[in-house]
Gaussian input, Z-matrix of N, CA and C with variables (Angstrom, degrees):
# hf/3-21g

backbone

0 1
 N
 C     1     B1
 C     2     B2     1     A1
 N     3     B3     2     A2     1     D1
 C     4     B4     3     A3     2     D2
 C     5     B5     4     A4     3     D3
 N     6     B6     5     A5     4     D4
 C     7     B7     6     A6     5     D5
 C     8     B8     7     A7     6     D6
 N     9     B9     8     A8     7     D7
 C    10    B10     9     A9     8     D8
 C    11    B11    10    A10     9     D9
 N    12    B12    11    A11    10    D10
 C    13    B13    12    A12    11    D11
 C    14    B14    13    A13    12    D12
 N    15    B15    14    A14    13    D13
 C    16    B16    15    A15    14    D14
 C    17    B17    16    A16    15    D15
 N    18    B18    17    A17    16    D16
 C    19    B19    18    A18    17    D17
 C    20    B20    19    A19    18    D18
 N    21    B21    20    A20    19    D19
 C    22    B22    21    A21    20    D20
 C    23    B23    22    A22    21    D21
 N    24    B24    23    A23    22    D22
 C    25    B25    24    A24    23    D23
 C    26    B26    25    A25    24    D24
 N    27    B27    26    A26    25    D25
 C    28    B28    27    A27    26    D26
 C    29    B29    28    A28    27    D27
 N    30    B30    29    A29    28    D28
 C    31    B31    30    A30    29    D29
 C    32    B32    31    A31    30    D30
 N    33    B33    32    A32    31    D31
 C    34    B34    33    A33    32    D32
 C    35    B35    34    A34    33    D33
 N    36    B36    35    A35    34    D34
 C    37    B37    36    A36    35    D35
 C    38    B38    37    A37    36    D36
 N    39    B39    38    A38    37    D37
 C    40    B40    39    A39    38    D38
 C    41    B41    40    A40    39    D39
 N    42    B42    41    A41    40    D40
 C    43    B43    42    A42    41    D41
 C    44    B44    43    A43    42    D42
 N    45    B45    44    A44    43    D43
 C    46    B46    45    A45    44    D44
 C    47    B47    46    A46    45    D45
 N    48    B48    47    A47    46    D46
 C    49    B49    48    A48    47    D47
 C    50    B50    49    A49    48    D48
 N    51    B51    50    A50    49    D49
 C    52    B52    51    A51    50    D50
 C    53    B53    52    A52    51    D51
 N    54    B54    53    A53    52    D52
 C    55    B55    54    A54    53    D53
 C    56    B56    55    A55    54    D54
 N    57    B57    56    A56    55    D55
 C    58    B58    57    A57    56    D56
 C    59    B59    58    A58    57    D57
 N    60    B60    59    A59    58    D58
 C    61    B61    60    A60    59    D59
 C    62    B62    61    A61    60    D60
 N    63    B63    62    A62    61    D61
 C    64    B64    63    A63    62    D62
 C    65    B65    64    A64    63    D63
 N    66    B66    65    A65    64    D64
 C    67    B67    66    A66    65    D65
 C    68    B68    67    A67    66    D66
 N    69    B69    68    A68    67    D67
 C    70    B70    69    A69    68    D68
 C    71    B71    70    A70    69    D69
 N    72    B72    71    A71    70    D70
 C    73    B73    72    A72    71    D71
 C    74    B74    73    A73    72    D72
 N    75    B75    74    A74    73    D73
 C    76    B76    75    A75    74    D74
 C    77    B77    76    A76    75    D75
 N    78    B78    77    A77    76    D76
 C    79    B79    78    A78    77    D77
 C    80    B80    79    A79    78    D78
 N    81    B81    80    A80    79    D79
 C    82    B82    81    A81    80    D80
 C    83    B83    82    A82    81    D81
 N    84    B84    83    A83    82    D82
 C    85    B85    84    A84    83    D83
 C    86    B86    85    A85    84    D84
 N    87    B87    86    A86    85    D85
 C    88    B88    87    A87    86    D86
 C    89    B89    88    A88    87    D87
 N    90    B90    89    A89    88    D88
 C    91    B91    90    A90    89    D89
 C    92    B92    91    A91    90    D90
 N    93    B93    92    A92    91    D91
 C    94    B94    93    A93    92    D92
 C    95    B95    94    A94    93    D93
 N    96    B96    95    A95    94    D94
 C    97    B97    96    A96    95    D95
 C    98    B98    97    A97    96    D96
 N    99    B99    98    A98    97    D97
 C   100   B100    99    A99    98    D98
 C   101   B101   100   A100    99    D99
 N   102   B102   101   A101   100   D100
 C   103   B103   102   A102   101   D101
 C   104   B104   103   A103   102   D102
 N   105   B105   104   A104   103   D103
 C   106   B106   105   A105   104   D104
 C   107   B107   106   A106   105   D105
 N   108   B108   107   A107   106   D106
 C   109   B109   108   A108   107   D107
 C   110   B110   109   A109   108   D108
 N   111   B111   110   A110   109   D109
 C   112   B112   111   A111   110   D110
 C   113   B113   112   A112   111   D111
 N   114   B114   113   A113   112   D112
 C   115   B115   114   A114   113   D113
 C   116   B116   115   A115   114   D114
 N   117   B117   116   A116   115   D115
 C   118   B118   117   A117   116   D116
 C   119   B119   118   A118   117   D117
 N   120   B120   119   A119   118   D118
 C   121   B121   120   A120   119   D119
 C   122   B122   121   A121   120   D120
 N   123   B123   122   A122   121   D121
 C   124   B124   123   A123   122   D122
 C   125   B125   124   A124   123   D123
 N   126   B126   125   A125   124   D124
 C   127   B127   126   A126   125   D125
 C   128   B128   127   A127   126   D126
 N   129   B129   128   A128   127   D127
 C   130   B130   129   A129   128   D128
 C   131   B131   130   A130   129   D129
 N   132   B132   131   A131   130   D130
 C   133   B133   132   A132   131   D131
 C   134   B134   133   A133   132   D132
 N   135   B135   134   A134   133   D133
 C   136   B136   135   A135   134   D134
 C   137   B137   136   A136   135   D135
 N   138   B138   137   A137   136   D136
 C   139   B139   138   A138   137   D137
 C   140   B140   139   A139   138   D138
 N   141   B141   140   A140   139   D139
 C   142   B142   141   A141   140   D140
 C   143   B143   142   A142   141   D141
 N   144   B144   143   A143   142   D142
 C   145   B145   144   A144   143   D143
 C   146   B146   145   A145   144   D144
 N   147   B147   146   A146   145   D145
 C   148   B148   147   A147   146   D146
 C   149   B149   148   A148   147   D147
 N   150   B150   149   A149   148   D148
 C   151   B151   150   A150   149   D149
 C   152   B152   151   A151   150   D150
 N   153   B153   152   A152   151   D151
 C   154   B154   153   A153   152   D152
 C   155   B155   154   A154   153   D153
 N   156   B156   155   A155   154   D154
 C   157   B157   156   A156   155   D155
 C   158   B158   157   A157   156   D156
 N   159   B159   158   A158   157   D157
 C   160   B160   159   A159   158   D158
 C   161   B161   160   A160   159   D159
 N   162   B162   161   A161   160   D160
 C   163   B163   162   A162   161   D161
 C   164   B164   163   A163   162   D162
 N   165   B165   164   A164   163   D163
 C   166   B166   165   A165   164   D164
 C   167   B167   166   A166   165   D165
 N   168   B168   167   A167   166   D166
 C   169   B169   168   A168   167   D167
 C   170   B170   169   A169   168   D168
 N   171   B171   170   A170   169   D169
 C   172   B172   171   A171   170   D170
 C   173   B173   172   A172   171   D171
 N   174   B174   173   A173   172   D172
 C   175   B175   174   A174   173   D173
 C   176   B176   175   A175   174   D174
 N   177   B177   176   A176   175   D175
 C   178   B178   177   A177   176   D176
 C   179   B179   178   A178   177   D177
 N   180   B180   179   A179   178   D178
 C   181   B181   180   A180   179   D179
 C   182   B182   181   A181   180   D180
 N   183   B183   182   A182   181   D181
 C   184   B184   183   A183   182   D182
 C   185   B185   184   A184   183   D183
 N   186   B186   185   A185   184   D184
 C   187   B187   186   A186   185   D185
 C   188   B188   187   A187   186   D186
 N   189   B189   188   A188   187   D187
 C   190   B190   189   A189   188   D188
 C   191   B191   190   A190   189   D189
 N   192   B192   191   A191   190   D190
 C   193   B193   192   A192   191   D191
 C   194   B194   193   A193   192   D192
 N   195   B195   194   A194   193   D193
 C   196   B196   195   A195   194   D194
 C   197   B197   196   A196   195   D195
 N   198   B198   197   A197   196   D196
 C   199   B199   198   A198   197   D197
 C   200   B200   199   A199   198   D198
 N   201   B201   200   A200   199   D199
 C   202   B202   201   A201   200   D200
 C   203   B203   202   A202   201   D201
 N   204   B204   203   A203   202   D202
 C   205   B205   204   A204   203   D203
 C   206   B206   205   A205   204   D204
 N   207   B207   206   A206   205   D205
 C   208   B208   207   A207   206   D206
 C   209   B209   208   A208   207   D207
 N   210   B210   209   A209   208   D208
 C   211   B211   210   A210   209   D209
 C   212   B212   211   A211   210   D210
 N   213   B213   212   A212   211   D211
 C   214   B214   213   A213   212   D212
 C   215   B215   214   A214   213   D213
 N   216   B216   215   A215   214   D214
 C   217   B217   216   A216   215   D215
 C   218   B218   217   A217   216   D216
 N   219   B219   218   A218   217   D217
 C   220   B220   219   A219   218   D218
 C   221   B221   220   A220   219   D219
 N   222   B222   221   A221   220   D220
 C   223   B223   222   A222   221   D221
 C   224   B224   223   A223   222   D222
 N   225   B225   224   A224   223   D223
 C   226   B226   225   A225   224   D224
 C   227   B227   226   A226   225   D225
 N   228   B228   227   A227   226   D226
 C   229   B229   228   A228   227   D227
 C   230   B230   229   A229   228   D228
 N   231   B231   230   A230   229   D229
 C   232   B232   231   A231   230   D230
 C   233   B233   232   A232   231   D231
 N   234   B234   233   A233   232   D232
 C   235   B235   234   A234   233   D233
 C   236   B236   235   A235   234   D234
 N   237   B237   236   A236   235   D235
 C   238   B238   237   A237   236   D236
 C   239   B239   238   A238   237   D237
 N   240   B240   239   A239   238   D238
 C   241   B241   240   A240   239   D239
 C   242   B242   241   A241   240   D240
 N   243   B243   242   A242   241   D241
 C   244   B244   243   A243   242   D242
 C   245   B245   244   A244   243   D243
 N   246   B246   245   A245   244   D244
 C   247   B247   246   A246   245   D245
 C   248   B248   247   A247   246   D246
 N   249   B249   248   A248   247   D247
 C   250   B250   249   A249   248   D248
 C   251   B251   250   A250   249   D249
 N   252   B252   251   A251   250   D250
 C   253   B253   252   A252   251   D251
 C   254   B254   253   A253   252   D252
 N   255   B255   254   A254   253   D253
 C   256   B256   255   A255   254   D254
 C   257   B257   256   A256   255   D255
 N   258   B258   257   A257   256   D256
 C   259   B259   258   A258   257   D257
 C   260   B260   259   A259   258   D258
 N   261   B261   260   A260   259   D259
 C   262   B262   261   A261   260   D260
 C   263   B263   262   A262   261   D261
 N   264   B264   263   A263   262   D262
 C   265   B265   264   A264   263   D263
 C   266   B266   265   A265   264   D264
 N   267   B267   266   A266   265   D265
 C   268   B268   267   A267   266   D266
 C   269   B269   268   A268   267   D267

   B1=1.4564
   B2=1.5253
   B3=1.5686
   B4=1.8241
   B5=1.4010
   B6=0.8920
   B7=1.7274
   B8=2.1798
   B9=1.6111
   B10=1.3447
   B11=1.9772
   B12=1.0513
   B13=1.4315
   B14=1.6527
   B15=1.3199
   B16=1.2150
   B17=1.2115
   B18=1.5164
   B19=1.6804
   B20=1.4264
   B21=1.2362
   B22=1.3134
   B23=1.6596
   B24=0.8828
   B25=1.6554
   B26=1.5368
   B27=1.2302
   B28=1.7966
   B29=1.4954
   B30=0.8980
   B31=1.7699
   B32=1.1943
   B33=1.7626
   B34=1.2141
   B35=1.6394
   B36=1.6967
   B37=1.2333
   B38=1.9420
   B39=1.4174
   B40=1.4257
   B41=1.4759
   B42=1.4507
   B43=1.6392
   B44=1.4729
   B45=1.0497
   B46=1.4281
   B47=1.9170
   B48=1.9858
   B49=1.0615
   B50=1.5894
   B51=0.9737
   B52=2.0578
   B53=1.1546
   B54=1.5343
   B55=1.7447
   B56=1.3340
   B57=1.1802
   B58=1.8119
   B59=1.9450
   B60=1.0540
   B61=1.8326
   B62=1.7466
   B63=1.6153
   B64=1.2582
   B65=1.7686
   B66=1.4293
   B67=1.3737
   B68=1.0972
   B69=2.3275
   B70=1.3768
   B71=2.0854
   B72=1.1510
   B73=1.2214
   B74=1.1859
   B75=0.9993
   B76=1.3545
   B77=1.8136
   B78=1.0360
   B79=1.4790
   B80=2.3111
   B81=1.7846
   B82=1.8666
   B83=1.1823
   B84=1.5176
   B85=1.4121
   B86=1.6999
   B87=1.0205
   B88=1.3841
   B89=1.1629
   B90=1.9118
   B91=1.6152
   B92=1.7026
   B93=1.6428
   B94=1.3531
   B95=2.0486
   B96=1.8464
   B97=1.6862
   B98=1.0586
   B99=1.7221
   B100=0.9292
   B101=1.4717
   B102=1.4625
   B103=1.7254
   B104=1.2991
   B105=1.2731
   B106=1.7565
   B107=1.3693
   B108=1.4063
   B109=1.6159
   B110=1.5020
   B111=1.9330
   B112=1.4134
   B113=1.8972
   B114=1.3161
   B115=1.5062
   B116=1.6389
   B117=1.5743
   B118=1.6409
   B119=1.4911
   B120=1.2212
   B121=1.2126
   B122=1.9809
   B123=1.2526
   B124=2.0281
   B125=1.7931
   B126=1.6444
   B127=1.6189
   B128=1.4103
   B129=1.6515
   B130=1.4154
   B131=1.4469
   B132=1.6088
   B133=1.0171
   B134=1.7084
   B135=1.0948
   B136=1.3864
   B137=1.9699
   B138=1.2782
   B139=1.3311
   B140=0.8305
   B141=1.6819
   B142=1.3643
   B143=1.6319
   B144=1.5709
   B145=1.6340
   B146=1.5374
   B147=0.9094
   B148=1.5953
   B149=1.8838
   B150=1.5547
   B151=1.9512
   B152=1.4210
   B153=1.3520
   B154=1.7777
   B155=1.5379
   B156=1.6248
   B157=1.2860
   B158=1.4192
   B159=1.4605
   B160=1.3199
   B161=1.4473
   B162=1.6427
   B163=1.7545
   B164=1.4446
   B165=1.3674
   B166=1.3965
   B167=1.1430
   B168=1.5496
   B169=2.0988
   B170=1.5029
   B171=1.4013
   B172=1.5576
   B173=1.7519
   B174=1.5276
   B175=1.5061
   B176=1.5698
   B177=1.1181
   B178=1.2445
   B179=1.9972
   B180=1.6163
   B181=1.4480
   B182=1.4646
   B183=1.0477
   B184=1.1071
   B185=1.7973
   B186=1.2007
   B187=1.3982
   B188=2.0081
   B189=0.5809
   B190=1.4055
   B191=1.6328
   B192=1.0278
   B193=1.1400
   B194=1.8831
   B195=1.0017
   B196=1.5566
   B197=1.9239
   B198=1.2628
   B199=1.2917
   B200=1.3604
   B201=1.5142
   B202=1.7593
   B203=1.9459
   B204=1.1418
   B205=1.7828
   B206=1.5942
   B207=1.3123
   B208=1.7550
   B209=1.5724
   B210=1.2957
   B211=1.4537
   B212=1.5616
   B213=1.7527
   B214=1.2463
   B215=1.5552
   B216=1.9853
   B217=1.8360
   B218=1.8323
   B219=1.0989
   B220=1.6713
   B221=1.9922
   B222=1.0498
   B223=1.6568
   B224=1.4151
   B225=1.8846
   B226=1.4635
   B227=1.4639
   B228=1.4742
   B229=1.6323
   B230=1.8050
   B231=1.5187
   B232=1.1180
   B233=1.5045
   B234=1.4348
   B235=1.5682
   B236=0.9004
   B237=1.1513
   B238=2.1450
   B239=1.5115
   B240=1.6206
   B241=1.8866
   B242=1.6907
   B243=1.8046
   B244=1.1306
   B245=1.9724
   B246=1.1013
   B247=1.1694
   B248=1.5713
   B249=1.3681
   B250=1.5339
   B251=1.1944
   B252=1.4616
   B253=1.9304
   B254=1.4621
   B255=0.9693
   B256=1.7319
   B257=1.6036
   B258=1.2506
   B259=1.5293
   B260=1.7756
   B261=1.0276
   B262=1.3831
   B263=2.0972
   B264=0.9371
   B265=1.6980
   B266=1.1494
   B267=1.6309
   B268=1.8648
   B269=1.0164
   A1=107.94
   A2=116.63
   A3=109.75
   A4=107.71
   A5=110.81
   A6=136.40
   A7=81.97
   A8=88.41
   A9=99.96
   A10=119.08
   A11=116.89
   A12=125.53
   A13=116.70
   A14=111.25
   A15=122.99
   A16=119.51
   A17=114.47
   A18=140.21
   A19=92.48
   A20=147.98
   A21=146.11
   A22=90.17
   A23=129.29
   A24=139.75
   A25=112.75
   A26=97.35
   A27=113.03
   A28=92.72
   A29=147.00
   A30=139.48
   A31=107.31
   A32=125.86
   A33=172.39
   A34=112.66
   A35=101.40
   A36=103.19
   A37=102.77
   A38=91.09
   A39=94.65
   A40=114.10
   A41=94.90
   A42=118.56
   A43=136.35
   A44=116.32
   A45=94.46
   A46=75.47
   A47=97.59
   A48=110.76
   A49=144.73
   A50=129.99
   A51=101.00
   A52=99.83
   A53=119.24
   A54=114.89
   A55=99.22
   A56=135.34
   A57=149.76
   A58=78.64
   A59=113.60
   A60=121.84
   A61=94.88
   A62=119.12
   A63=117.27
   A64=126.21
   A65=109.21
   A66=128.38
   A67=122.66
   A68=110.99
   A69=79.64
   A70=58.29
   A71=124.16
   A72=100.04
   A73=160.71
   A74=137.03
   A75=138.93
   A76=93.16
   A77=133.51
   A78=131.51
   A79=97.06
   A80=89.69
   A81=104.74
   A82=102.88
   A83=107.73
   A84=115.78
   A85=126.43
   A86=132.33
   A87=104.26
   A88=100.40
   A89=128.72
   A90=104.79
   A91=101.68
   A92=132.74
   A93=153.15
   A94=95.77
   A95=97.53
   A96=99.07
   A97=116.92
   A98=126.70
   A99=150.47
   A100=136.24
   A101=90.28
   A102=129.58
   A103=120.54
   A104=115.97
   A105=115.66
   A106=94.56
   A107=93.29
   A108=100.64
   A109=104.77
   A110=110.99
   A111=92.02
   A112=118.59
   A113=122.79
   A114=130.04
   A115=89.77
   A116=121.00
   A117=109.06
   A118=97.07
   A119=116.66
   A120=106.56
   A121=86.57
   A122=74.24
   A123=95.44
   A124=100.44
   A125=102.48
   A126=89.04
   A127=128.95
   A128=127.14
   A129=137.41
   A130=80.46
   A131=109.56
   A132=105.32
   A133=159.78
   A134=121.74
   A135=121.83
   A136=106.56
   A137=121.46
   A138=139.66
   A139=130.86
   A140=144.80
   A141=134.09
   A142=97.36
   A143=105.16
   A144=126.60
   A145=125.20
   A146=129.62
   A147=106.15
   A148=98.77
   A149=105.33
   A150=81.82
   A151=82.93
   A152=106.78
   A153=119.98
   A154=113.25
   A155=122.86
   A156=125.94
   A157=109.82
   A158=95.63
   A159=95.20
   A160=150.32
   A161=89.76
   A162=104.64
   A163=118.13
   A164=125.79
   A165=126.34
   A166=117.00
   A167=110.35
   A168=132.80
   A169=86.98
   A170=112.00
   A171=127.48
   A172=101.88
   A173=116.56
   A174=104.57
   A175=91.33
   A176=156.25
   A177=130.61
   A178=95.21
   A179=110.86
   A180=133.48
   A181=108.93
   A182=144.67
   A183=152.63
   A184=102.83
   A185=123.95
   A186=131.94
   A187=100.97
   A188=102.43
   A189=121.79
   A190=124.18
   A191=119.12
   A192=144.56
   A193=116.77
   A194=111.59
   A195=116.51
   A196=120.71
   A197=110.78
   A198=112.91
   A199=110.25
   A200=88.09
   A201=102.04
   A202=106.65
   A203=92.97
   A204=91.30
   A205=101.95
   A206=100.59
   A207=102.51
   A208=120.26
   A209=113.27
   A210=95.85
   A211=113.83
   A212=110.29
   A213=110.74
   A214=130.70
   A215=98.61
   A216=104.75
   A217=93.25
   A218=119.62
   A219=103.37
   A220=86.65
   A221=113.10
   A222=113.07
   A223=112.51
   A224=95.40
   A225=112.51
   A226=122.97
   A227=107.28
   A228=109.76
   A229=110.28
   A230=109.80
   A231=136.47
   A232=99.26
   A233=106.26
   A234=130.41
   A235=110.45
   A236=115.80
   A237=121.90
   A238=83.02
   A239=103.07
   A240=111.18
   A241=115.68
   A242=125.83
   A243=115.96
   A244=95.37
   A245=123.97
   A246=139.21
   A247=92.94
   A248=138.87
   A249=119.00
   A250=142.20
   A251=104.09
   A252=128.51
   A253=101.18
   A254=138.71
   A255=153.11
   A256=98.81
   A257=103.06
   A258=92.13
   A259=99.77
   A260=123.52
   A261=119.72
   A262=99.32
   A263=112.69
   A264=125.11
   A265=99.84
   A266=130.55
   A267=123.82
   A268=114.12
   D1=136.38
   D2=179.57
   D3=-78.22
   D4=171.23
   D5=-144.80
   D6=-71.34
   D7=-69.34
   D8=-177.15
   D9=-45.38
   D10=-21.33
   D11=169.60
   D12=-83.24
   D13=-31.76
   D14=162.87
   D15=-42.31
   D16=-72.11
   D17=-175.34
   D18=-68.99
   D19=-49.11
   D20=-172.76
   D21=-56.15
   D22=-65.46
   D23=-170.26
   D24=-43.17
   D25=-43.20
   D26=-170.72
   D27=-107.21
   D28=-5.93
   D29=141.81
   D30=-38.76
   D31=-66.16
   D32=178.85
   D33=-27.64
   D34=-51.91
   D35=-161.53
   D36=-92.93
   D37=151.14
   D38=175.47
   D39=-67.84
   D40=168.79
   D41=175.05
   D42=-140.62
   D43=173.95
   D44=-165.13
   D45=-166.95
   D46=143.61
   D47=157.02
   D48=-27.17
   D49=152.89
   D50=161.32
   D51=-72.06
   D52=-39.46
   D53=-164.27
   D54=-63.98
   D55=-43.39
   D56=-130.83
   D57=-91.51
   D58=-49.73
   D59=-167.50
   D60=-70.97
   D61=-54.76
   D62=171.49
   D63=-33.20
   D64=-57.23
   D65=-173.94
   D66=-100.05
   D67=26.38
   D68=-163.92
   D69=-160.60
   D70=1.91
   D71=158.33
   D72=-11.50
   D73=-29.00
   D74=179.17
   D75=-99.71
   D76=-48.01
   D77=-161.31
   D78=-65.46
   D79=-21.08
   D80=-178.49
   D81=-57.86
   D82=-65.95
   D83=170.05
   D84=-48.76
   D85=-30.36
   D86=-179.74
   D87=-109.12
   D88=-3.37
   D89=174.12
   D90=-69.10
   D91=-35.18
   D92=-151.71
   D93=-56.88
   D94=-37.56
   D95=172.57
   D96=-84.97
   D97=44.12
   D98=149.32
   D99=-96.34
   D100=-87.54
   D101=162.30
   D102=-119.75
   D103=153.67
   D104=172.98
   D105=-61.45
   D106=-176.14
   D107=169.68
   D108=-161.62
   D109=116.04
   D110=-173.77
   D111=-76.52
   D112=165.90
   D113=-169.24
   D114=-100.24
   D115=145.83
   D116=163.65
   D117=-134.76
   D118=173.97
   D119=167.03
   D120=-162.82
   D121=125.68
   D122=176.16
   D123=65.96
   D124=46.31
   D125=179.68
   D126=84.88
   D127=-4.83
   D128=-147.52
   D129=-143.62
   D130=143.05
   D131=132.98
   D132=-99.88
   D133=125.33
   D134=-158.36
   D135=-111.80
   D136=29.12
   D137=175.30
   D138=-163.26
   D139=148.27
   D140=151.34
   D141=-141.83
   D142=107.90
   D143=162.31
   D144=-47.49
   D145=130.09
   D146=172.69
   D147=-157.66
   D148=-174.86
   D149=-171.87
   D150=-114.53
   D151=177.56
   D152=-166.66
   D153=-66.86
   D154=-13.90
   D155=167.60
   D156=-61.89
   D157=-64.34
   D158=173.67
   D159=-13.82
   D160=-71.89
   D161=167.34
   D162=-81.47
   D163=-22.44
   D164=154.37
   D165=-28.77
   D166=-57.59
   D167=-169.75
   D168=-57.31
   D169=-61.60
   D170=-154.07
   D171=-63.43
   D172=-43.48
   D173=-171.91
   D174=-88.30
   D175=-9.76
   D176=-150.35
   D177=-127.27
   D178=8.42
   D179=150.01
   D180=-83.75
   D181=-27.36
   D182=-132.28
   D183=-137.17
   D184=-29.71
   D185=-170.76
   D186=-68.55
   D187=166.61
   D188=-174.33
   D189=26.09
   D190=25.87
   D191=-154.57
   D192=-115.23
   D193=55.07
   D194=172.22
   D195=-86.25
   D196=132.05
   D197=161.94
   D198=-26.81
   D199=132.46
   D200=165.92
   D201=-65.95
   D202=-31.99
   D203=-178.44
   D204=-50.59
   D205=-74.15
   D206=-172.26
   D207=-60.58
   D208=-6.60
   D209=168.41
   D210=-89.58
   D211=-16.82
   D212=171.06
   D213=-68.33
   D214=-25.36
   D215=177.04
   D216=-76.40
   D217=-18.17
   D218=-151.50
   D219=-99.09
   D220=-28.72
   D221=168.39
   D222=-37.07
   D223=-68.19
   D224=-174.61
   D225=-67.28
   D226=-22.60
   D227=-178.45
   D228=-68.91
   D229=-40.14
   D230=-156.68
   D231=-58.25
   D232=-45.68
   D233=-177.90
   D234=-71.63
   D235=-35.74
   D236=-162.57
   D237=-70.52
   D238=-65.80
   D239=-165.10
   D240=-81.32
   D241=36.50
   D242=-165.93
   D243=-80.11
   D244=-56.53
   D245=-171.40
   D246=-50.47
   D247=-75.19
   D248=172.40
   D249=-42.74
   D250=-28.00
   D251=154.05
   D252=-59.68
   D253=-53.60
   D254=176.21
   D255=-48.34
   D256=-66.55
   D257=-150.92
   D258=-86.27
   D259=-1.60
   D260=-176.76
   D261=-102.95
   D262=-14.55
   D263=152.49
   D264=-45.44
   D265=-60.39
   D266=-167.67
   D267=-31.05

């Protein structure tokens, strides 16, 4: 997803106070089996709610999944340093 679709996304999503999330809990919880919901406190955000499907989808999207860049430095490093990997094996 581009950077700019990202921030469009999290523009997007609702929010709610810490106090407003504090005193209003239970209504947090079942809007959250919806949509996330980010937490702010003084304008910032310092939370994002979501229900356990959710981040399940989200970590198990996210699982095995590394940049092609970094598997290409860790290819080439591997190679550069095989003989010091070797000899420190003894």
């Amino acid at each position: 997803m581009a950077e700019s679709t990202k921030a469009a996304n999290h523009a997007r999503m609702k929010f709610l106070s810490a106090s407003d999330a504090k005193n209003h809990f239970r209504q947090l919880i079942d809007t959250v089996q919806a949509e996330p919901i980010r937490i702010q406190r003084y304008g910032r955000d310092v939370a994002i709610v979501l229900s356990p499907k959710e981040f399940h989808r989200i970590a198990e999207a996210a699982r095995g999944k590394v940049n092609p860049a970094v598997e290409h430095l860790h290819a080439k490093g591997a190679k550069r340093w095989a003989s010091v990997y070797a000899a420190l094996a003894k």
